[in-house]
C-alpha positions, 0 to 999 in steps of 0.5 A: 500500500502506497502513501497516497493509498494510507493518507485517503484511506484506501484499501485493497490490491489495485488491480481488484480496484481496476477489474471492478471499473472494467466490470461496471465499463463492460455494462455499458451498451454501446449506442453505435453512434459512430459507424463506419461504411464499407463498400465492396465495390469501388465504384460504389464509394460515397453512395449510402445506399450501395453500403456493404456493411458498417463498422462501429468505431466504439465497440468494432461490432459489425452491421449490414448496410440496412442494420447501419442505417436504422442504428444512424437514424436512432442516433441522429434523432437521439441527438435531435431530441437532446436538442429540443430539451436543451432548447426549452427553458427551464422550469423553476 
C-alpha cells in the first residue's frame, strides 16, 4: 500500500480496484453512434445506399448496410431530441 493509498484511506490490491471499473465499463451498451461504411465495390464509394456493411468505431461490432442505417437514424434523432430539451427553458 502506497502513501497516497494510507493518507485517503484506501484499501485493497489495485488491480481488484481496476477489474471492478472494467466490470461496471463492460455494462455499458454501446449506442453505435459512430459507424463506419464499407463498400465492396469501388465504384460504389460515397453512395449510402450501395453500403456493404458498417463498422462501429466504439465497440468494432459489425452491421449490414440496412442494420447501419436504422442504428444512424436512432442516433441522429437521439441527438435531435437532446436538442429540443436543451432548447426549452427551464422550469423553476
Amino acid at each position: 500500500m502506497g502513501f497516497l493509498d494510507k493518507l485517503f484511506g484506501r484499501k485493497g490490491d489495485r488491480q481488484t480496484v481496476r477489474a471492478k471499473e472494467d466490470e461496471a465499463i463492460a455494462d455499458i451498451a454501446c449506442p453505435h453512434g459512430s459507424l463506419v461504411p464499407h463498400w465492396d465495390q469501388l465504384g460504389d464509394m460515397g453512395k449510402t445506399d450501395a453500403v456493404s456493411y458498417y463498422t462501429c468505431e466504439s465497440c468494432d461490432q459489425r452491421f449490414s448496410g440496412e442494420q447501419g442505417q436504422r442504428l444512424m437514424s436512432e442516433a441522429a434523432e437521439r441527438v435531435r431530441v437532446s436538442e429540443e430539451e436543451r432548447a426549452q427553458p427551464s422550469e423553476g
